[in-house]
N, C-alpha and C positions, 0 to 999 in steps of 0.2 A: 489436455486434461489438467485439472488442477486442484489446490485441496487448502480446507480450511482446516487451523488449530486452534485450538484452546488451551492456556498453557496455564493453571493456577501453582503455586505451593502448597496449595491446600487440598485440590483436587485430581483426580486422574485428567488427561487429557480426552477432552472429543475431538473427533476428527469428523469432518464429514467430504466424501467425494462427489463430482458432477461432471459431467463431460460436455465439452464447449459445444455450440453446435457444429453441424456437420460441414456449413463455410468456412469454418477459424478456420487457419492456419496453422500447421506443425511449424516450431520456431526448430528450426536447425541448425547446430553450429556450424557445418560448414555451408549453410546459406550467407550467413551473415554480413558478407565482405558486398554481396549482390544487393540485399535487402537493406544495409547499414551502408549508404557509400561515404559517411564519416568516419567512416569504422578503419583504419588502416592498421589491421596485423601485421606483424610478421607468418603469421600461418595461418587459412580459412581454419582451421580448429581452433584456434587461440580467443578465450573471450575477452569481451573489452574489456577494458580497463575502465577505473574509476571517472580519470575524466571523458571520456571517450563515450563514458554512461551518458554523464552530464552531459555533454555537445547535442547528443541523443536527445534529449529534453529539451533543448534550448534549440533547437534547430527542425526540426522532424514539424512538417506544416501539422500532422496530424492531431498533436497537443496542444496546438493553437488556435484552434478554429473558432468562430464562433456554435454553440451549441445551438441554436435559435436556426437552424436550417436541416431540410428534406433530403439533403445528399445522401446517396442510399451505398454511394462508393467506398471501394475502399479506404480512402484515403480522409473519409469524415465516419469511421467506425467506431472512435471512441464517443461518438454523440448520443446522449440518449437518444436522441428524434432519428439514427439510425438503429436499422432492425438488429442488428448485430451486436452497435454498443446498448440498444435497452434491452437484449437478452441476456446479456452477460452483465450488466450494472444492475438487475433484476435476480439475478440468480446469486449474487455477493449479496445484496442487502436481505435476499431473504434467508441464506446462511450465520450468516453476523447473525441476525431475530432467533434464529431458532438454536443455535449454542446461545445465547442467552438467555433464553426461554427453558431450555434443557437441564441449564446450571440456575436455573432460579436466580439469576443476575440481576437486579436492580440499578438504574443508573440514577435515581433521585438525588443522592449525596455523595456521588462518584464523582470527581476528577479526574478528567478522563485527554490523552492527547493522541491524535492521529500522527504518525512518525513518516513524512513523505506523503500528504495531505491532498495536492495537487490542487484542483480549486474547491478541496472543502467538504464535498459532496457527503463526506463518511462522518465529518465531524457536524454536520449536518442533520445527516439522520441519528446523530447521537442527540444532538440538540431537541431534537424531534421524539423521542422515549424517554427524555430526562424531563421535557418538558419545560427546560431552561436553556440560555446558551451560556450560562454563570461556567465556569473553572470546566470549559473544554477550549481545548489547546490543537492548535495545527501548527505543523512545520514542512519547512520545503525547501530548498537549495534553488530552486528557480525562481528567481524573482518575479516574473510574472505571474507565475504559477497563483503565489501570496496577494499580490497587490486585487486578483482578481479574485479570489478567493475572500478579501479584507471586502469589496464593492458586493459582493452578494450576499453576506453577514458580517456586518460591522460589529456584530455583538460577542461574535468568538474571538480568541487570543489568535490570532497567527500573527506566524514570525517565519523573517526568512533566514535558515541556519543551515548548516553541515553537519551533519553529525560527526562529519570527523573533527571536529572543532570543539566538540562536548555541546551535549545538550542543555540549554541555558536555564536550567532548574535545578533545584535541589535537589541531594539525594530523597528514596523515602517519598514521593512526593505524589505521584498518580495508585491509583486506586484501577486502569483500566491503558494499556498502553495496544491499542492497532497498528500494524502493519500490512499494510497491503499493496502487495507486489514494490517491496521495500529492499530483502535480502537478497532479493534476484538482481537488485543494482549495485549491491555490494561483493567486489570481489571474493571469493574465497577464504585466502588467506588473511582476511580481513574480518572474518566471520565471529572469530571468540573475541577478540576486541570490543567490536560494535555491540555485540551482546552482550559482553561486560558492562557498556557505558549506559544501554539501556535497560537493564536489569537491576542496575543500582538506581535508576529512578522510579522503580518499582515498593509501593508499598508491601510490606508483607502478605500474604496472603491475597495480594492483588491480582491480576487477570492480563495475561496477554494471547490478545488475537492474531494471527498469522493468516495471509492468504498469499499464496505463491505457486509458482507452476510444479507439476508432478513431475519434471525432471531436472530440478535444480537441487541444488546442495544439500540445503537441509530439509527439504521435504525426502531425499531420499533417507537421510540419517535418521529422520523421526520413523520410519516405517523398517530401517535395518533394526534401530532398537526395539 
């Protein structure tokens, strides 16, 4: 299960919930050590670690595939041209629409950057309702992640960065900041930082999006508060 937010200073939060289909996968922590064999805890309950994230990305065939094929496996599930990843890549982008549809969000004169981009897809569909790909931005810590992402729109900004390095913009500077499945790779302890850093590149009154699993950190904190 898992759940979108909408985070203005200006506005109350929407959330909206949906439940994966009935193939996903429960992500377990003490699966992890079985289902992550980069993964080396010291205890099946212990999450990864920051780098340990990243190897996760940089390693895992699953991110790398090409999309352009019928593989109906699990192991080609983040494709759209699989049933599982165009249900669930189908069921984000019709969420995203409709909190911005709800909040009467306009992205014509927005600046807007994806935080953890992957190849694009989201800054994409932003490019796709703004009608332009002018001042949208993607970022990613995996390099290929970028460079494939650069070859399928040349006309958006990506860059490949850390955000633990800071984010290579000005304060003040986006109008619309996305996250998806972003804080679920950021350790914990690391949680008020990282949202420090991207919260100061938030314009006033600006907008952030959140999608992340229903049993991670701060979607449980959004729903205690």
């Amino acid at each position: 299960v898992c759940a979108f937010f909408l985070f203005s200073q200006s506005q109350e939060k929407e959330s909206s919930l949906r439940q994966a289909p009935e193939s996903a996968e429960r992500w377990e922590s003490q699966d992890w050590r079985q289902a992550l064999p980069w993964i080396e805890a010291d205890s099946p309950h212990q999450a990864p670690s920051r780098q340990q994230q990243k190897r996760k990305y940089e390693v895992d065939k699953r991110y790398h595939l090409d999309d352009d094929n019928l593989d109906q496996s699990n192991l080609n599930r983040y494709s759209l041209r699989n049933e599982f990843g165009l249900y669930f890549e189908h069921r984000k982008i019709y969420e995203i629409i409709n909190l911005l549809n709800k909040n009467k969000i306009f992205l014509k004169d927005k600046r807007i950057i994806d935080i953890g981009c992957h190849r694009g897809l989201y800054c994409n569909l932003f490019a796709q309702l703004k009608g332009s790909s002018k001042e949208i931005y993607g970022v990613d810590f995996i390099g290929n992640f970028v460079e494939k992402a650069k070859q399928i729109n040349p006309a958006i900004d990506f860059q490949q960065n850390d955000i633990y390095d800071g984010l290579p913009f000005e304060n003040n500077n986006f109008d619309l900041i996305s996250l998806i499945y972003f804080l679920d790779c950021i350790p914990e302890e690391d949680h008020r930082k990282i949202a420090t850093e991207i919260s100061s590149k938030l314009k006033t009154g600006g907008y952030v999006i959140i999608f992340d699993f229903m049993d991670s950190f701060l979607v449980k904190c959004v729903y205690i508060l």
